[in-house]
C-alpha positions in Angstrom: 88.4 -83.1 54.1 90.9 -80.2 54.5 93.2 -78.9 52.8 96.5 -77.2 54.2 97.3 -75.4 51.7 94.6 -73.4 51.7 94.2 -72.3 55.1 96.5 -73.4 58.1 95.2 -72.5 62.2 92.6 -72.5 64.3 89.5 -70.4 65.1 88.8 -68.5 68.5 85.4 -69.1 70.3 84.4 -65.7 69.9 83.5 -66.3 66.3 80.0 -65.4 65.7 78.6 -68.7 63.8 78.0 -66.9 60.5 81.8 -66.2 60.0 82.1 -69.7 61.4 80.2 -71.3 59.0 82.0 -69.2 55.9 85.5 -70.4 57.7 84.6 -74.2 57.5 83.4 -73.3 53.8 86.9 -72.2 52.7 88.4 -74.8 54.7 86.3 -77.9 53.0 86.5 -76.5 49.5 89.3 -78.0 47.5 91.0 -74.7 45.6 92.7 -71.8 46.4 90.1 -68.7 44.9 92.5 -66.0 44.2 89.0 -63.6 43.4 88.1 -64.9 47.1 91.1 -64.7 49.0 91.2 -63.4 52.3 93.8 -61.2 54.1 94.9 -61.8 57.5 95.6 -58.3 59.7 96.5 -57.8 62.9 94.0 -59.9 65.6 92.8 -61.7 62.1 90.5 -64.7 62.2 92.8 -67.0 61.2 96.5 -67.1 60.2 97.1 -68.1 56.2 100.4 -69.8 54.5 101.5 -67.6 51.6 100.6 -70.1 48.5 103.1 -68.8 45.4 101.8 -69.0 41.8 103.8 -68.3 38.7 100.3 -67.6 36.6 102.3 -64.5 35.1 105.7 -66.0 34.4 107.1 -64.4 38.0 106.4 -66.1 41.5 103.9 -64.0 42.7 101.3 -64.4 45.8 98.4 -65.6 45.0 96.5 -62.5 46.2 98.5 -60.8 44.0 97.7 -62.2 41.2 94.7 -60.3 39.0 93.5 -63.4 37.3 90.6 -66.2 38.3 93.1 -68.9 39.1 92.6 -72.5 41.0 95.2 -73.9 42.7 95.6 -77.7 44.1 99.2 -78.6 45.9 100.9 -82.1 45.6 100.0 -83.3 49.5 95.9 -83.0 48.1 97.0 -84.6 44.6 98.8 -87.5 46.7 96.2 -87.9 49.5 93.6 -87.8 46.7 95.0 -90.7 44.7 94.8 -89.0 41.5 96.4 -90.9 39.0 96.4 -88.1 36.5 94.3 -84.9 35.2 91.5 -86.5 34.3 91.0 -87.7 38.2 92.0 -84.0 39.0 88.7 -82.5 37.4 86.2 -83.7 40.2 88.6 -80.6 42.4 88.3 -78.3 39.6 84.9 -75.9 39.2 84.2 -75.3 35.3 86.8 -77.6 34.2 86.3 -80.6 32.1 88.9 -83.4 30.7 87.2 -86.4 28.6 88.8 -88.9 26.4 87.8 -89.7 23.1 88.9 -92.2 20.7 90.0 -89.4 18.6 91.5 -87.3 20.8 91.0 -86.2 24.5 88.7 -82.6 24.8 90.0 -79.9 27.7 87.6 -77.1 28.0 86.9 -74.5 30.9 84.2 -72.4 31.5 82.7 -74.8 28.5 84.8 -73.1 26.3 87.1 -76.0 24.0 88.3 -77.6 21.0 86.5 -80.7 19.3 88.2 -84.3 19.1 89.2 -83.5 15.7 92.7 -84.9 15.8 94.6 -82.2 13.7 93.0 -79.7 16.8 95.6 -78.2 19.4 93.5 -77.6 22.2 92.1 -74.2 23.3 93.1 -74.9 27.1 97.0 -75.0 27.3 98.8 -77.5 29.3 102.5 -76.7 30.6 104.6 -78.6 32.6 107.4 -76.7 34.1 107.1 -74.2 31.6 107.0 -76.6 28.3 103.5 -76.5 26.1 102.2 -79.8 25.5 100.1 -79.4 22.6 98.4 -82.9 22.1 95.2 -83.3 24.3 95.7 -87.0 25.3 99.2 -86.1 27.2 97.0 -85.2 29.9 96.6 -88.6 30.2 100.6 -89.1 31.9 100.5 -90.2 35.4 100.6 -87.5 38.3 103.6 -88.5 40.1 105.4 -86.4 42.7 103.7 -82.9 41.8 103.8 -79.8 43.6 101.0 -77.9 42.4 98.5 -77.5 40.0 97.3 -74.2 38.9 94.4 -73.4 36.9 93.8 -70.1 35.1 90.7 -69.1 34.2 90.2 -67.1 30.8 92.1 -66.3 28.1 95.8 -66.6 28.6 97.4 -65.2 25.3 99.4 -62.6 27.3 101.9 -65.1 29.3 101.3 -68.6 27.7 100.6 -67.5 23.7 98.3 -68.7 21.5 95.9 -72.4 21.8 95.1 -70.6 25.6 91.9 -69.3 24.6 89.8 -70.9 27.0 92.8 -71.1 29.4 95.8 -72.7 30.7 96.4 -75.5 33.1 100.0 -74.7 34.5 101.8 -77.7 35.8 104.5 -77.7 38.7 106.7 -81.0 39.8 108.8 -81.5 42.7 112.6 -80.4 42.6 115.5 -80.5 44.3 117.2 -77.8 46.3 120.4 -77.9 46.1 122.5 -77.8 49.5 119.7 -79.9 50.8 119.1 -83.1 52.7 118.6 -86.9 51.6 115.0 -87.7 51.7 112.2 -89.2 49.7 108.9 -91.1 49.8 107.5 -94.3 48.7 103.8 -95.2 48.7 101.9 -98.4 47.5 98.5 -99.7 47.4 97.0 -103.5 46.5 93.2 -104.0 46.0 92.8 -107.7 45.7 89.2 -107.9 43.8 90.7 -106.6 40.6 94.6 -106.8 41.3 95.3 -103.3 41.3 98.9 -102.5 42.2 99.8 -98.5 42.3 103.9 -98.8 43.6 105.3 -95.0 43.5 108.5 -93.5 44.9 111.0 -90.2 45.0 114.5 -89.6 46.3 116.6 -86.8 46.8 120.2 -87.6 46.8 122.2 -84.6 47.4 125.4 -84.7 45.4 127.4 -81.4 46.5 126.6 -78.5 48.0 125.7 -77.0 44.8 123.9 -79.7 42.9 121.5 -81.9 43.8 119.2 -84.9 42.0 115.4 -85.7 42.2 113.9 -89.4 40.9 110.8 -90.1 40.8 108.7 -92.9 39.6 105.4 -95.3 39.2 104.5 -98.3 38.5 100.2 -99.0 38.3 98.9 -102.5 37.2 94.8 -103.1 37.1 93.3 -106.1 35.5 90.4 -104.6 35.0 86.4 -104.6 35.8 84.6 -106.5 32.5 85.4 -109.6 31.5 85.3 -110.6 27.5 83.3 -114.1 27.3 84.6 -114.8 24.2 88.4 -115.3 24.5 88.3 -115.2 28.8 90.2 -111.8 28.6 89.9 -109.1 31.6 89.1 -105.7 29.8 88.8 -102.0 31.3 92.4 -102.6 32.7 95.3 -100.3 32.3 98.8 -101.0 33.1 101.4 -97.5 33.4 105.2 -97.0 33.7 106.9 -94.0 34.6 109.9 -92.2 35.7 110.9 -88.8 36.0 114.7 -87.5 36.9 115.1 -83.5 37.9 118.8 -82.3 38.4 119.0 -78.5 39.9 122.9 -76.9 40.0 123.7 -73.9 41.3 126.8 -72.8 38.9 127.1 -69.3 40.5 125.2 -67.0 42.7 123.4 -65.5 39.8 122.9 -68.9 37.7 120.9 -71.7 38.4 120.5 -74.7 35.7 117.4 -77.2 36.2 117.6 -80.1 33.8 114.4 -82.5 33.8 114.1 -85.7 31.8 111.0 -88.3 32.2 109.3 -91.1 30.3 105.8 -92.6 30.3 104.6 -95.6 28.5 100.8 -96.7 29.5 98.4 -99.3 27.8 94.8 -99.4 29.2 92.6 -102.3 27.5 89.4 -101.6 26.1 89.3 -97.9 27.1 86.2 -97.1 24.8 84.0 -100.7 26.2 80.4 -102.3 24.1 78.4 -104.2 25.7 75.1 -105.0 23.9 71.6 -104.7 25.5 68.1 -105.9 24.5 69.2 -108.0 21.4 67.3 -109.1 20.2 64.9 -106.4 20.5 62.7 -106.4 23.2 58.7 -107.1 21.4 57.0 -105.3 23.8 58.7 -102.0 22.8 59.4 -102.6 19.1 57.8 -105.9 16.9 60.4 -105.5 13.6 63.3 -107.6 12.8 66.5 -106.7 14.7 69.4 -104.7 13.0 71.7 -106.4 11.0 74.6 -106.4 13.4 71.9 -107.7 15.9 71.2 -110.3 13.8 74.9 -111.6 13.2 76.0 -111.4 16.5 73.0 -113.8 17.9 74.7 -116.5 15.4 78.0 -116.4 17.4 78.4 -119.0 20.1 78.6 -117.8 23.4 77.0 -114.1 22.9 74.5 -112.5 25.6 73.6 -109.2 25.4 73.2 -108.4 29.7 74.0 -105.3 31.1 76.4 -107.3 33.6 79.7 -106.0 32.4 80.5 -108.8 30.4 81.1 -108.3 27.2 82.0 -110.9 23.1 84.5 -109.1 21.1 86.7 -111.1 19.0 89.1 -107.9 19.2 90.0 -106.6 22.7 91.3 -103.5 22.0 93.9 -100.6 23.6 95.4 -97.7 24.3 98.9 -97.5 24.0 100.9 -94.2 24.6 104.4 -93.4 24.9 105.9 -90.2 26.1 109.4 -88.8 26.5 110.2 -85.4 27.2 113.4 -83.2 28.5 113.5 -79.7 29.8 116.9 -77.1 30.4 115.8 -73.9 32.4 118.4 -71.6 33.1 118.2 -68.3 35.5 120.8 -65.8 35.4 120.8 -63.0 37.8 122.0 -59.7 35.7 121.3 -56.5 38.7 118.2 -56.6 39.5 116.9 -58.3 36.3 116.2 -62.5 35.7 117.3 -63.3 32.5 115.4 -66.8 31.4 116.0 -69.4 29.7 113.9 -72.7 28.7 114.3 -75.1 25.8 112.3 -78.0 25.9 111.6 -81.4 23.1 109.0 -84.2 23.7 108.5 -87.3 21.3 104.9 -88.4 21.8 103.1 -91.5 20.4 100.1 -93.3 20.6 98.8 -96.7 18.9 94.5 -98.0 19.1 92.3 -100.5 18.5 88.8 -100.5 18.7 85.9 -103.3 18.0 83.4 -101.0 16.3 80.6 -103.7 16.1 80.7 -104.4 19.7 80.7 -107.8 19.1 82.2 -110.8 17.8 81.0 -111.3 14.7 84.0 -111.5 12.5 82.9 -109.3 10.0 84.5 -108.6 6.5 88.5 -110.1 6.3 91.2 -107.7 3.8 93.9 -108.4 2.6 95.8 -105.6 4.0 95.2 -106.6 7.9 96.5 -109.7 7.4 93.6 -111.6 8.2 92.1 -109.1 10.8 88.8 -109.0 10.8 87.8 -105.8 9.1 85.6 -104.5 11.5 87.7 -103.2 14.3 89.4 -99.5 13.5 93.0 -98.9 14.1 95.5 -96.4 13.9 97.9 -93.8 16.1 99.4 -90.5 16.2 103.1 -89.4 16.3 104.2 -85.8 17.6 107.7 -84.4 18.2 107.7 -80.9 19.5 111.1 -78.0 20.0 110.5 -75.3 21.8 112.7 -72.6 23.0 111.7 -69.1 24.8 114.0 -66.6 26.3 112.5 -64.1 28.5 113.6 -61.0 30.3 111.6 -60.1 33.9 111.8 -57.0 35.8 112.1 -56.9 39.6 109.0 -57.6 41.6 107.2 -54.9 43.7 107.9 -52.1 41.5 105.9 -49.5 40.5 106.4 -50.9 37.0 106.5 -54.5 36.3 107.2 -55.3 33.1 108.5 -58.9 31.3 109.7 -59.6 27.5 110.5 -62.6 25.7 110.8 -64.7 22.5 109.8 -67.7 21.8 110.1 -70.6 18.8 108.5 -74.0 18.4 108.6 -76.4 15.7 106.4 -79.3 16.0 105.4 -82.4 13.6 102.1 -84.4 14.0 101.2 -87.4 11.7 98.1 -89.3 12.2 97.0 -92.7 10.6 93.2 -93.7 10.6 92.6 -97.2 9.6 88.5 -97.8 9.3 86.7 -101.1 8.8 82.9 -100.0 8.8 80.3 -102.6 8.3 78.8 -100.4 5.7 81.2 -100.0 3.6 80.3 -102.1 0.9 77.0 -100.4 0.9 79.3 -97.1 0.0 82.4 -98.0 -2.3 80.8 -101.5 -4.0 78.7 -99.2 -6.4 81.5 -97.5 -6.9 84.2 -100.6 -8.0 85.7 -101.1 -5.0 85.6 -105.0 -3.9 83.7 -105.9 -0.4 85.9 -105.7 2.4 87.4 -102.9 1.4 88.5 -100.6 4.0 89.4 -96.9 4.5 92.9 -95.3 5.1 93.4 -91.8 5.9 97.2 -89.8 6.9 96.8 -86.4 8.4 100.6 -84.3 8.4 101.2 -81.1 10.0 104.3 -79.6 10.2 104.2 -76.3 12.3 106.7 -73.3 13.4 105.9 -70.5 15.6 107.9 -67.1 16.5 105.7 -64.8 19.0 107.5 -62.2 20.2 106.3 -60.7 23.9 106.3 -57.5 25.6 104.2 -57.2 28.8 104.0 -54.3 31.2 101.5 -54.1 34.3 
C-alpha cells in the first residue's frame, strides 16, 4: 500500500488528524507530485528520501524540478508485478497506453496520436536516453527498472520533437563499478492457466573499475479462451528477454556505460471475437441474420455464448522482436559534463487476425497459399541511429544552461495484407476476380538534426 520512495518515517502523536489524514494521502498514493512536494525543516512532520530525476537532462531533485512530473521507482514496478507499460498506467493519473492492431496509442492529459501506423507518437518514450519512436515498443517487458518518470506537457525543450503531449523517461538498473556481487531472482507459477513469470539480475564485479549488470525474463501463459474449433488455448502470450549493462570507469573524469538487450514476445489472439446472439435474438429484431451470421451457423461446432470460447479457423498473433544497444559516455572537462550517447535499435513486428470472428473459411487466393482469405496479415520493420552530444553547465548556479546536437536516421516499412468479406462487392464491378485481396506498403525513411541551446 506504500510506497518508500515517496515518503520514508514515522508520524509523532501530536499530529492534529487533519494533517494526519493528508500524511496517509501522500503515503497511499502511488507517484511522486513534484507540484505537491513537501519540504522537510527543522522539527518537520516527517523525514523525506531525496528522489533524483533527470526530467531536464541533469540529475536534479525532484523539488527542483519546475515541471508536472510522476515518478514510480523499480521496488513499486517489481512488487506491483507489472510486466510492462501498459500494466504501469493503472499508477499513472492522465496517462493512457492501449494497443491496437494497427499500432499502440500513448496519450497524456488526452492529448495523442491516432493508430495510424506511419504516426510517431506525440508522447515520447526514452530508455536511458535513446527515443523509441514506434508505439508498440512499449509493449517490451519491465525487467530490472529503476524508475519511471513521467513528464507532463510539452517536452520539446529537452527531449525534441514527437513530445508534444509529453515524454515517458525510462531508467534501468546499472552497475557501479568498485561494487559488490549481488543480484535477485523472482518467479511465480499460477496453475489454472500455467502461467510461469521466471526473472533474474546479477552483478558480477570484474575490477575495481568496471563492472557488469545481466538481467533477464522468461513469462509463459496459456491463456484464458479456448478456440472450439481446432482445441487451441488463445489470449496467451509467451516473452523472452535479456538485457546486459557494462559501466567502466576509464579515468576520474570519464565514465563509459555500454547497454545491449533483446526481446522477442508472441501473445495469441491479442485482438479476441467471440460471437453473441447469432442468430439474432427475435424478440429484439425479427429479420434475417447478417451474412456472416448466416455462414458461420453452417460450420460444425460453432456457438455464439459469451463464455470465452471462441471458432476461428485462424488463431492469430502478435509477434515482436526487439534489439537495441546504447554507448553513453561522460567526460569531466572543469566543472563542465561533456555527453555523449549513440544509440541503434532494429524493431519488428509480424500479425494475424481472423476478421470474421469465425470459422467460416471464407474466400481462398492464390497468393496466401491456400489461406483462407479472410483473416488480415502483415508487420512492420524499423531500424533507428541516433547520436546526441551535449554540453551541461554545473548545477546550483546562478545560471544553468545545457547545449547539444543531435542526429537520427530511422527507416520504417509497413506491409498490410487485407482479406475483407466485401471485397468482391468493391473490386468485382471493377474486373478484379472474387477472392481478390488488398496489399498495401507504407516506406518512410527519416533524418533529423535539432540543434539545442537551453538556459534557466
Amino acid at each position: 500500500m506504500s510506497n518508500p520512495t515517496v515518503l520514508a518515517g514515522g508520524f509523532r502523536r501530536r499530529l492534529c488528524c487533519s494533517v494526519s489524514a493528508v500524511v496517509m494521502t501522500a503515503i497511499a498514493g502511488p507517484m511522486a507530485f513534484a507540484e505537491e512536494a513537501v519540504e522537510a525543516s527543522g522539527e518537520g512532520f516527517f523525514s523525506m528520501d531525496e528522489i533524483v530525476v533527470s526530467a531536464r537532462k541533469r540529475d536534479e531533485s525532484l523539488q527542483d524540478v519546475p515541471i508536472s512530473i510522476l515518478v514510480t521507482d523499480g521496488g513499486t514496478i517489481e512488487r506491483s508485478g507489472f510486466k510492462n507499460l501498459q500494466d504501469l498506467r493503472s499508477r499513472m493519473p492522465a496517462v493512457n497506453i492501449s494497443k491496437g492492431a494497427a499500432a499502440d496509442s500513448l496519450s497524456i492529459r488526452g492529448v495523442g496520436s491516432g493508430t495510424n501506423p506511419g504516426f510517431e507518437q506525440s508522447v515520447g518514450t526514452f530508455v536511458d536516453g535513446i527515443y523509441r519512436g514506434r508505439a508498440r515498443t512499449s509493449r517490451n517487458a519491465f525487467v530490472d527498472i529503476s524508475r519511471v518518470e513521467v513528464l507532463k506537457g510539452p517536452q520539446s525543450t529537452y527531449f525534441g520533437y514527437n513530445t508534444i503531449a509529453g515524454a515517458l523517461n525510462i531508467h534501468t538498473n546499472a552497475p557501479t563499478p568498485g561494487g559488490e556481487f549481488e543480484g535477485f531472482v523472482s518467479g511465480l507459477y499460477q496453475p489454472t492457466y500455467n502461467e510461469l513469470d521466471l526473472q533474474a539480475a546479477v552483478t558480477v564485479p570484474i575490477t575495481e573499475d568496471l563492472s557488469v549488470r545481466a538481467a533477464g525474463r522468461v513469462y509463459d501463459f496459456d491463456g484464458t479462451v479456448k478456440n472450439a474449433f481446432n482445441g487451441d488455448d488463445l489470449m496467451g502470450a509467451e516473452d523472452y528477454f535479456g538485457r546486459v549493462t557494462a559501466v567502466w570507469q576509464a579515468t576520474d573524469d570519464v565514465d563509459v556505460t555500454l547497454r545491449a538487450e533483446y526481446g522477442d514476445s508472441t501473445s495469441k489472439l491479442s485482438v479476441p471475437f467471440e460471437w453473441i446472439d447469432c442468430p439474432p435474438n427475435p424478440a429484439f429484431y425479427s429479420g434475417p441474420p447478417s451474412p456472416s451470421c448466416a455462414g458461420a451457423l453452417t460450420v460444425p461446432g460453432f456457438e455464439a455464448e459469451a463464455d470465452r470460447v471462441t471458432s476461428l479457423d485462424t488463431d492469430g498473433y502478435d509477434k515482436d522482436k526487439f534489439f537495441e544497444t546504447s554507448a553513453t559516455i561522460n567526460w569531466q572537462v572543469a566543472d563542465h559534463t561533456v555527453t555523449s550517447v549513440t544509440g541503434y535499435s532494429d524493431y519488428s513486428t509480424d500479425q494475424l487476425y481472423d476478421l470474421d470472428g469465425s470459422s467460416l473459411p471464407g474466400f481462398v487466393t492464390s497468393e496466401s497459399g491456400g489461406m483462407p482469405a479472410f483473416p488480415a496479415f502483415g508487420g512492420e520493420e524499423n531500424t533507428q541511429f541516433s547520436q546526441e552530444f551535449r554540453l551541461t553547465s554545473p548545477g546550483d548556479q546562478f545560471l544553468e544552461y545545457t547545449a547539444g546536437l543531435y542526429y537520427q536516421h530511422s527507416e520504417l516499412g509497413v506491409d498490410r495484407h487485407l482479406g475483407f468479406f466485401f471485397v468482391p462487392w468493391f473490386l468485382t464491378p471493377l474486373g478484379f476476380p472474387p477472392g481478390t485481396a488488398v496489399t498495401h506498403r507504407l516506406n518512410s525513411d527519416k533524418k533529423k538534426i535539432p540543434i539545442r541551446r537551453i538556459c534557466h
